[in-house]
RODO-2510 file (C-alpha; in nm, 4 decimals, decimal comma):
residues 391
     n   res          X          Y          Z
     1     x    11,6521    -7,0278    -2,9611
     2     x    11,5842    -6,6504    -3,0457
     3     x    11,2472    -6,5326    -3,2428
     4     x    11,1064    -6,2431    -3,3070
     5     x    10,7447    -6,0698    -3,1835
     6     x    10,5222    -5,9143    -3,4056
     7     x    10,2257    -5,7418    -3,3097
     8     x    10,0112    -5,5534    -3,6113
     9     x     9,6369    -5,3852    -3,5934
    10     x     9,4430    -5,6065    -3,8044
    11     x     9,1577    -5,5073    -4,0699
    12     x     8,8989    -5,6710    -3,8234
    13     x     8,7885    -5,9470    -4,1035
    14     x     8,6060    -6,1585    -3,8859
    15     x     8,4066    -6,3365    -4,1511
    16     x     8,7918    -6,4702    -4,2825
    17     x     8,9446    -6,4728    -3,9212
    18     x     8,6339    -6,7354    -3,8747
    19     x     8,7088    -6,9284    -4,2317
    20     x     8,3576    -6,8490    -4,3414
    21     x     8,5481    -6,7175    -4,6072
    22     x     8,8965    -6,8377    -4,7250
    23     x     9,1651    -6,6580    -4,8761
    24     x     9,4424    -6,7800    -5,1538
    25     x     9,6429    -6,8145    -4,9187
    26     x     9,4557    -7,0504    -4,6608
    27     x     9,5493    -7,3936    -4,6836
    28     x     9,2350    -7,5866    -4,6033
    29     x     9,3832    -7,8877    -4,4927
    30     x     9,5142    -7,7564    -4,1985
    31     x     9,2194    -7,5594    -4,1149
    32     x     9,1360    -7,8091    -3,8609
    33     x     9,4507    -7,7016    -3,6728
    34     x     9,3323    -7,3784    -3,6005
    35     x     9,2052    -7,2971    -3,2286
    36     x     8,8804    -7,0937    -3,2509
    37     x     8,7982    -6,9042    -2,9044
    38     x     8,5101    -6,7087    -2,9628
    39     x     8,3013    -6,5543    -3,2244
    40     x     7,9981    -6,3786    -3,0742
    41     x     7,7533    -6,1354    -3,2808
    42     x     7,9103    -5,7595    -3,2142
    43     x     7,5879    -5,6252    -3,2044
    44     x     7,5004    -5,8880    -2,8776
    45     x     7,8193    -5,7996    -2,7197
    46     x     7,7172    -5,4109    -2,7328
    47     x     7,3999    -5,5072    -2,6198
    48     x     7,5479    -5,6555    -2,3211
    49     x     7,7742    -5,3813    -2,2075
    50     x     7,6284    -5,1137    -2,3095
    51     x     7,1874    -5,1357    -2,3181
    52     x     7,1915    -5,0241    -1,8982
    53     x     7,3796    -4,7109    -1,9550
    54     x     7,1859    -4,6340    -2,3279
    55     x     6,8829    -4,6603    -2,1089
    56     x     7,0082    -4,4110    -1,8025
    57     x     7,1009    -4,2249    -2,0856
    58     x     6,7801    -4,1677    -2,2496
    59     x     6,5897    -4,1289    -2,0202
    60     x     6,7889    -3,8364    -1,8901
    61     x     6,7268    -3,6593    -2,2017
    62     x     6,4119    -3,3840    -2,2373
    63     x     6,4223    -3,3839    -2,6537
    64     x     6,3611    -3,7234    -2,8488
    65     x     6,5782    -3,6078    -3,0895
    66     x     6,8875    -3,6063    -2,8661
    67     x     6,7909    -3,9782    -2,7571
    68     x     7,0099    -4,2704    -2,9172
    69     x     6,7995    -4,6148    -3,0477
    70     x     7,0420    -4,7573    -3,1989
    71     x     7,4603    -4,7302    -3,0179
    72     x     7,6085    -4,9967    -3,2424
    73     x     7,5130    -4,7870    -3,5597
    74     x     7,5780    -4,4347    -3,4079
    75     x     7,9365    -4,5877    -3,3274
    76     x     7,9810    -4,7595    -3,6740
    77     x     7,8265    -4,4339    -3,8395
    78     x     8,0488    -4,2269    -3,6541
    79     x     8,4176    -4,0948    -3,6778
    80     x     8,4940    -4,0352    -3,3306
    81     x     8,5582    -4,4363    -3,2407
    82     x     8,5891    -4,7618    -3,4098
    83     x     8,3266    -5,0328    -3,3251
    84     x     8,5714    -5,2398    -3,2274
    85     x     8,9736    -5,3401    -3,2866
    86     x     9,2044    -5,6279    -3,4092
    87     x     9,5853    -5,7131    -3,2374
    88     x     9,7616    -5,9443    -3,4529
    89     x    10,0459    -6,0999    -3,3064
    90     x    10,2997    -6,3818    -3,4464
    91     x    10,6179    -6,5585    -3,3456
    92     x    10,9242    -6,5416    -3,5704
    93     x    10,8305    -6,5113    -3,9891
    94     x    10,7974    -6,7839    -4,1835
    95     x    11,1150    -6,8788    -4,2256
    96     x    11,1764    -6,9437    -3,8479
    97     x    10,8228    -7,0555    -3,7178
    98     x    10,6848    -7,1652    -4,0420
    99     x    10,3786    -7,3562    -3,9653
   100     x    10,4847    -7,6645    -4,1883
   101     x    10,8201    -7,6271    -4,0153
   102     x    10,9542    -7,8310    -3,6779
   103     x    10,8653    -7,5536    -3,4507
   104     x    10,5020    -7,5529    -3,5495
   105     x    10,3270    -7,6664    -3,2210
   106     x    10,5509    -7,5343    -2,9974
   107     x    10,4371    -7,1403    -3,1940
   108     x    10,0776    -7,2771    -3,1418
   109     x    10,1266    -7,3819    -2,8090
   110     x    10,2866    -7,0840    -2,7118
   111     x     9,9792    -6,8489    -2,8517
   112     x     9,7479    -7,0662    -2,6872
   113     x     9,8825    -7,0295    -2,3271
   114     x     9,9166    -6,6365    -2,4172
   115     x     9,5429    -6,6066    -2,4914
   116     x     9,4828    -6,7628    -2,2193
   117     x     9,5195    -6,4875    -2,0151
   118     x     9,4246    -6,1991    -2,2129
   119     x     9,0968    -6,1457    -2,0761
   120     x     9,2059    -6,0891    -1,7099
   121     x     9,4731    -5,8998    -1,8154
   122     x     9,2676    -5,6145    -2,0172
   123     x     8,9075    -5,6029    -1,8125
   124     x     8,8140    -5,3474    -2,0179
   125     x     8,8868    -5,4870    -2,3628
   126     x     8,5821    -5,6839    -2,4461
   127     x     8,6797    -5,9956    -2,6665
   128     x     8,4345    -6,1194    -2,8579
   129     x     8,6277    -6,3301    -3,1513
   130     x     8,9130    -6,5269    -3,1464
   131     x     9,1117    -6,7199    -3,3638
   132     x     9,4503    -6,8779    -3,3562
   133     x     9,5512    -6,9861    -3,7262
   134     x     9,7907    -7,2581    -3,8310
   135     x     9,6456    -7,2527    -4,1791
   136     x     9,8505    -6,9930    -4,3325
   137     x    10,2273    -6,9555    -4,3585
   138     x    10,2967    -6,8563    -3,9876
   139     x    10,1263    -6,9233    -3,6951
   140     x     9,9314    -6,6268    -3,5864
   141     x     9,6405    -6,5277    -3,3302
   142     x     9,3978    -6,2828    -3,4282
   143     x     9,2302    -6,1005    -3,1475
   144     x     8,9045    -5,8377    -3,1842
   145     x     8,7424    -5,6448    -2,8889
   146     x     8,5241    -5,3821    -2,7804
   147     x     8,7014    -5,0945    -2,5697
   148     x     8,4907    -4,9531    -2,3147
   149     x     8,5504    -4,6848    -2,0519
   150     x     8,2691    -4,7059    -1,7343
   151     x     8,1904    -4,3748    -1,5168
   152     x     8,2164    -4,1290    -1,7711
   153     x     8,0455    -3,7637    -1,7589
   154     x     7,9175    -3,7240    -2,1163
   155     x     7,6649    -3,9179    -2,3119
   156     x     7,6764    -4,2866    -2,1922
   157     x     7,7921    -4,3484    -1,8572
   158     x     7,9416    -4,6334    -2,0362
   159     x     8,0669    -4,5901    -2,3688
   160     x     8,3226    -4,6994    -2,6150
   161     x     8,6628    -4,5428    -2,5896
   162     x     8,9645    -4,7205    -2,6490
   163     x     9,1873    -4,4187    -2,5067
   164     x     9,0047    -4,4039    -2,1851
   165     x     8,9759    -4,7931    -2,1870
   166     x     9,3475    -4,8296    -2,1867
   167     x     9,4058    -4,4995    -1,9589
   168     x     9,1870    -4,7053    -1,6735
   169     x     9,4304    -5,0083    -1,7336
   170     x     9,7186    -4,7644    -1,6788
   171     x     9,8326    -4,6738    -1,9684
   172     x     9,8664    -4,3070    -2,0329
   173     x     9,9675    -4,1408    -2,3233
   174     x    10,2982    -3,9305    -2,3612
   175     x    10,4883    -3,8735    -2,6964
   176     x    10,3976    -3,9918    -3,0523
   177     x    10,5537    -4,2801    -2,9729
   178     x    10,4571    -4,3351    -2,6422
   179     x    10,0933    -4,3358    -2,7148
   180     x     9,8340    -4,5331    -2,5058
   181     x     9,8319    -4,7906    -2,8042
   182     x    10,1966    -4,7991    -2,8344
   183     x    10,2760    -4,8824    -2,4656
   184     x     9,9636    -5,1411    -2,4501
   185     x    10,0937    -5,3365    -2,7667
   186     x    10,4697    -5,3138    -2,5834
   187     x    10,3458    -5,4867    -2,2848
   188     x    10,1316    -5,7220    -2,4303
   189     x    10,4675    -5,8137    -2,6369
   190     x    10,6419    -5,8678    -2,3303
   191     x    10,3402    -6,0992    -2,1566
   192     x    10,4220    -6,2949    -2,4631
   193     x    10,7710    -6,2969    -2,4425
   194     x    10,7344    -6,4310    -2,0751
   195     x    10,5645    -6,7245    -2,2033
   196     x    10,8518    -6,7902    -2,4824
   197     x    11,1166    -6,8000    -2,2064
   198     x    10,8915    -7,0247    -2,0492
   199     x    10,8838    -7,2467    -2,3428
   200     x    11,2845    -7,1913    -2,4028
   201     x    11,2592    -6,9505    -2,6411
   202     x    11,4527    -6,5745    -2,6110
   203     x    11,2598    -6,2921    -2,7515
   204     x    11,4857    -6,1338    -3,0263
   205     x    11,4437    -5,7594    -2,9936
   206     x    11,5308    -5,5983    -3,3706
   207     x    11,6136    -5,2534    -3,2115
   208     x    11,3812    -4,9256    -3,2052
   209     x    11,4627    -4,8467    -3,5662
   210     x    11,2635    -5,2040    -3,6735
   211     x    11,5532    -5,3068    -3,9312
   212     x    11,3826    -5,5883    -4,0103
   213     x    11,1217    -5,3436    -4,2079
   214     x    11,1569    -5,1976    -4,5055
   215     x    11,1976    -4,8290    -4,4957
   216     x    10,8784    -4,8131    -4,6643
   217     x    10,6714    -5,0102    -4,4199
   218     x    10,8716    -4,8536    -4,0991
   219     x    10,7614    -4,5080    -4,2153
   220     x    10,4291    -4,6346    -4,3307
   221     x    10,3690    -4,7803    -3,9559
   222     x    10,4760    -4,4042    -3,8512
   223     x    10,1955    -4,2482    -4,0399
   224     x     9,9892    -4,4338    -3,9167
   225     x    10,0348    -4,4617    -3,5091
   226     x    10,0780    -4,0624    -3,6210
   227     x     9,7122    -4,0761    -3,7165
   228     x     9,6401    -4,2822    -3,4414
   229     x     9,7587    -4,0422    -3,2003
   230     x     9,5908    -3,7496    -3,4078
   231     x     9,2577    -3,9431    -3,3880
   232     x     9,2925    -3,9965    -3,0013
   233     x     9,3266    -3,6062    -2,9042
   234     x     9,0341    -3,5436    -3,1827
   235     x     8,8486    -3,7642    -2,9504
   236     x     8,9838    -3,5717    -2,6680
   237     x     8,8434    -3,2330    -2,8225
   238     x     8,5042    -3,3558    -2,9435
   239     x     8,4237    -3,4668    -2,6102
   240     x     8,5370    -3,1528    -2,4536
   241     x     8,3573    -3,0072    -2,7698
   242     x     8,0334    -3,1548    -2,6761
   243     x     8,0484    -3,0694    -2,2816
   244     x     8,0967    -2,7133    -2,4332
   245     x     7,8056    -2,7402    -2,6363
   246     x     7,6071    -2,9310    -2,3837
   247     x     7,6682    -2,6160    -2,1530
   248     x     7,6401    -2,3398    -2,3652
   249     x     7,2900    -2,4698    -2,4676
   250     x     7,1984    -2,4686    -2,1323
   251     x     7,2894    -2,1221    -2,0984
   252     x     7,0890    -2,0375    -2,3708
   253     x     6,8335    -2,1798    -2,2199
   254     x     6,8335    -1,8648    -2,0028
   255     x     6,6528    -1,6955    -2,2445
   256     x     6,3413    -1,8825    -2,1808
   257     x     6,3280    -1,8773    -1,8380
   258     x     6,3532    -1,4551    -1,8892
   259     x     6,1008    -1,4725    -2,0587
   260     x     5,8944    -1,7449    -1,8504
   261     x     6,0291    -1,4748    -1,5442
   262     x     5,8754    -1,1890    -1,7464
   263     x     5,5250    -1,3462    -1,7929
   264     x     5,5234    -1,4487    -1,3918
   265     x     5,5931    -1,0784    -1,2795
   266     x     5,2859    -0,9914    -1,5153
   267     x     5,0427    -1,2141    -1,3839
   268     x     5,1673    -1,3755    -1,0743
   269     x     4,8775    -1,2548    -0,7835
   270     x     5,2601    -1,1910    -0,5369
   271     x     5,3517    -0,9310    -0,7700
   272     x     5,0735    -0,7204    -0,8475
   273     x     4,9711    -0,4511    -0,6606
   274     x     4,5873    -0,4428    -0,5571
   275     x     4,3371    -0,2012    -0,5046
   276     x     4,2950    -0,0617    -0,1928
   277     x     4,0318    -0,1740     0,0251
   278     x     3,7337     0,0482     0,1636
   279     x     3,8599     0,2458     0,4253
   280     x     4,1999     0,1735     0,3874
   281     x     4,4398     0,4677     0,4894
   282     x     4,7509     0,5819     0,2404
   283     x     4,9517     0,5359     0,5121
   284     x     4,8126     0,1715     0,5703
   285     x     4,8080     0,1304     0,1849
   286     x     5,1720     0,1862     0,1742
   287     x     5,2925    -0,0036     0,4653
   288     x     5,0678    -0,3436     0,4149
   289     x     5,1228    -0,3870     0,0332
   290     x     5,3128    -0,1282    -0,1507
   291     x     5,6096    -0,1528     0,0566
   292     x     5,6205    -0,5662     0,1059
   293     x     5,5379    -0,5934    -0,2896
   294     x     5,8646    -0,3395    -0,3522
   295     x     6,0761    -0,5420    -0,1074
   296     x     6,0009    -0,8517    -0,2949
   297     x     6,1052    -0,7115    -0,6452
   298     x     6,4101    -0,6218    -0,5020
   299     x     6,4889    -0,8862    -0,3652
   300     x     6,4068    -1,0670    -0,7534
   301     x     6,5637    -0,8003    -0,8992
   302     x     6,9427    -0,8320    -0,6899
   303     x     6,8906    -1,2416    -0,7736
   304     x     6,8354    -1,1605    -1,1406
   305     x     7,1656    -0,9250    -1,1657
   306     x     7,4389    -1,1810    -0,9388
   307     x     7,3018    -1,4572    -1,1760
   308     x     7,2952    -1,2266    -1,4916
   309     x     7,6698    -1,1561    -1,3983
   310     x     7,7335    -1,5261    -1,3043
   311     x     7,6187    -1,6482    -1,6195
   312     x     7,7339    -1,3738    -1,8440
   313     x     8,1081    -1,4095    -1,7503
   314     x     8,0646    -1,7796    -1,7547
   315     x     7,8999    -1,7748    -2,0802
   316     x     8,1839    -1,5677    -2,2439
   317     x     8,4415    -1,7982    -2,1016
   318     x     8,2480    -2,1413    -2,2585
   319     x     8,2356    -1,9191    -2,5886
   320     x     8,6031    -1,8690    -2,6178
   321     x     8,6650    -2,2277    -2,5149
   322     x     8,4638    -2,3520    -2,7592
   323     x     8,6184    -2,1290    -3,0611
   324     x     8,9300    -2,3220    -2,9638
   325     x     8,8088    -2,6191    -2,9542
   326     x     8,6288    -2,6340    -3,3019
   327     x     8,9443    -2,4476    -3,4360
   328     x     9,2026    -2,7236    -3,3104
   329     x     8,9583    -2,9865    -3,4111
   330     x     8,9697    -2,8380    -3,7709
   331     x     9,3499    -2,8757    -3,7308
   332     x     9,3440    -3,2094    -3,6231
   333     x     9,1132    -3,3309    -3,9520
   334     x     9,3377    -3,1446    -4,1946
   335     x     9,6484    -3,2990    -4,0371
   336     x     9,4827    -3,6825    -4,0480
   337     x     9,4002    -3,6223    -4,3983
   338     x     9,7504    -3,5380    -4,4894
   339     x     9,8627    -3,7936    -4,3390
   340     x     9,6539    -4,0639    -4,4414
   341     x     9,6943    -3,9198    -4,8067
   342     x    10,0881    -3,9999    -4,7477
   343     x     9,9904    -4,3430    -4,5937
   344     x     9,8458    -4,4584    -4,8978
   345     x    10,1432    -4,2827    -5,1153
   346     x    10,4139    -4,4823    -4,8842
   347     x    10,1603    -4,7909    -4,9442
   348     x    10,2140    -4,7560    -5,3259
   349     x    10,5642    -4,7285    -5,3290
   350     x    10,5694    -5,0260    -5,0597
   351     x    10,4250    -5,2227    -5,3377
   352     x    10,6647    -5,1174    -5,5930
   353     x    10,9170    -5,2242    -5,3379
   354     x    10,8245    -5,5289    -5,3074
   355     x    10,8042    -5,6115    -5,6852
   356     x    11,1277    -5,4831    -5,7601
   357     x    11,2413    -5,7522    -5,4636
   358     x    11,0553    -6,0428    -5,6283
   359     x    11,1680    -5,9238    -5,9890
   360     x    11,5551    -5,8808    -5,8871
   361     x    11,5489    -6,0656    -5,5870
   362     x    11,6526    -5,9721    -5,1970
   363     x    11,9979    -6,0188    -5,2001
   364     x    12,0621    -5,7696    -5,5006
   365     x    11,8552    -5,5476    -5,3902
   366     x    12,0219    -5,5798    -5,0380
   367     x    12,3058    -5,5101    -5,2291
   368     x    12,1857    -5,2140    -5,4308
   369     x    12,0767    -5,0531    -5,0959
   370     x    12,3831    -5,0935    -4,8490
   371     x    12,5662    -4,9574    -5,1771
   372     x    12,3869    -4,6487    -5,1927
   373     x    12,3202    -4,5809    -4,7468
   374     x    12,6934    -4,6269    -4,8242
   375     x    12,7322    -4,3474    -5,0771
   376     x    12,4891    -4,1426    -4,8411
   377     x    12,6988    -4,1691    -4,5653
   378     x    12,9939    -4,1001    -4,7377
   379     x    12,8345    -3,7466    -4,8913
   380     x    12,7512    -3,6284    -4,5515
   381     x    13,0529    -3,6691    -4,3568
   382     x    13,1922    -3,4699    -4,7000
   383     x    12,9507    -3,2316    -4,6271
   384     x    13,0135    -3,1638    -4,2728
   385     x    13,4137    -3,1669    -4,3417
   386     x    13,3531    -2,8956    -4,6063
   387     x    13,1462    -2,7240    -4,3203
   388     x    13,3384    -2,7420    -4,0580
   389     x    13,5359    -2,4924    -3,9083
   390     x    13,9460    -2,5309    -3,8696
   391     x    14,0793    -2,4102    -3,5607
***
């Protein structure tokens, strides 16, 4: 036996993944066949993993304003990270693992024993629901977690991050399509496969291009690990953004301390010069106090100009930096705008797709498709014998 794996990122619906609410197409009275694994409160899990390291945070910071009360809602306010994320994977379609059909249990049974070991497998993928469902038309297991990274240099020591959460489970990014998210799902796909073969089942690989999608939803699923990997290096540069801005504030911060500097060589009793006491000779004058008190402003004033240098060149180096930075990040937001504008575009014609199948049925438009990738093919290899040079 052969079947197919699919693995998709779910809307994180954990009111319906939980049948609090239920669907059209939920069939009630098989709702009792569904395995439920967890469901905690998000907001107790972030407590949990994240309250310590909110705490060390805060009370690191000098300006109230800079403090966080509140990490689930900065998070879910924010654009830099989802609260949390959704793998969806499924056995076969529901025409070969239908879950009215024979091989039913053995799909559920095969999920279950997967699950089982998805914890230990990704430490740093918090799970906090989990459902299995055999009330729909295929057996499927919903999965939602919090991605955390631990030891990190800016803002919480730990933090959500579901790049650096997967880089720390090994997974480092490459290509577009070699993403961190892309080579997690692949080998979570093949921990599932291992426990098909285990059952007797072979894991039927459709080939890179996904033929078993339509054009519309392969290119749609393009877009969007495209915007996925867009979103990922955004997060890259508005961390490196922030350290920037983190720094450069210090540096400004220089200004003050001039100034603080300033007031201290005004008033401070080291740095005056007195008056001379009764008696006191001008040579005895010059060697006790005006000589020591000119050494010591020297010796302030040399300090003053290696740090002034220091800090200039390091200040004009952070500046440049963080042009960059803001620039690519403008690049990066215009490019996931285009291409979630084309997402939706390739979602609309996905739907018209689909209604001209149910209208005219698959097999003539199976027909009507071969027929023209046919004509296609046979225009370019006109083409490039037209183009071609004899020799």
């Amino acid at each position: 036996m052969r079947r197919t794996i699919s693995a998709m990122v779910g809307k994180g619906s954990v009111n319906h993944n939980s049948r609090k609410f239920k669907a059209a197409n939920v069939d009630g009275e098989r709702t009792h066949l569904n395995i439920d694994y967890c469901n905690e409160p998000i907001r107790q899990v972030y407590r949990e993993l994240f309250d310590e390291a909110l705490q060390r945070y805060n009370d690191r910071q000098t300006r109230s304003d800079r403090c966080i009360s509140d990490y689930y809602e900065k998070i879910r306010s924010g654009k830099q990270e989802k609260p949390f994320h959704e793998l969806i994977l499924q056995i076969g379609d529901r025409d070969s693992m239908s879950a009215i059909g024979e091989h039913a249990a053995l799909a559920r049974d095969i999920l279950d024993e997967y699950f089982r070991g998805f914890q230990d497998r990704n430490p740093n993928l918090r799970v906090f629901s989990a459902h299995l469902h055999m009330d729909e038309a295929t057996p499927h297991i919903h999965i939602d977690f919090v991605p955390f990274t631990t030891g990190s240099k800016r803002g919480l020591d730990t933090r959500v991050s579901l790049k650096q959460a997967l880089a720390a489970q090994g997974f480092r990014g490459g290509s577009r399509h070699e993403s961190e998210w892309n080579q997690w799902v692949q080998s979570e796909k093949e921990q599932l496969a291992a426990v098909m073969e285990r059952h007797g089942i072979e894991w039927e690989h459709k080939g890179t291009h996904e033929k078993h999608l339509s054009v519309y939803d392969y290119e749609k699923k393009m877009r969007a690990a495209e915007v996925k990997e867009l979103e990922d290096r955004l997060e890259a540069d508005y961390d490196e953004a922030g350290e920037l801005e983190a720094r450069l504030s210090k540096l400004r911060d220089t200004d003050t301390k001039v100034t603080e500097l300033r007031s201290k060589l005004e008033t401070d009793p080291d740095f005056q010069l007195p008056e001379p006491q009764s008696l006191m000779s001008a040579k005895s004058y010059m060697t006790k106090l005006v000589r020591p008190l000119i050494d010591r402003l020297k010796n302030m004033l040399l300090k003053m100009i290696v740090r002034y240098m220091e800090l200039n060149g390091e200040y004009n180096m952070l500046s440049r930096k963080y042009t960059f930075a803001m620039r690519e990040k403008a690049a990066y937001g215009e490019r996931i705008d285009e291409l979630k504008t084309e997402n939706d575009m390739l979602k609309k014609e996905n739907r018209d797709y689909r209604l001209l199948r149910a209208v005219f049925g698959d097999e003539q438009i199976d027909r009507a498709v071969a027929h023209a990738r046919a004509m296609q093919e046979m225009q370019r290899t006109a083409h490039t014998a037209r183009t071609t040079p004899v020799r």
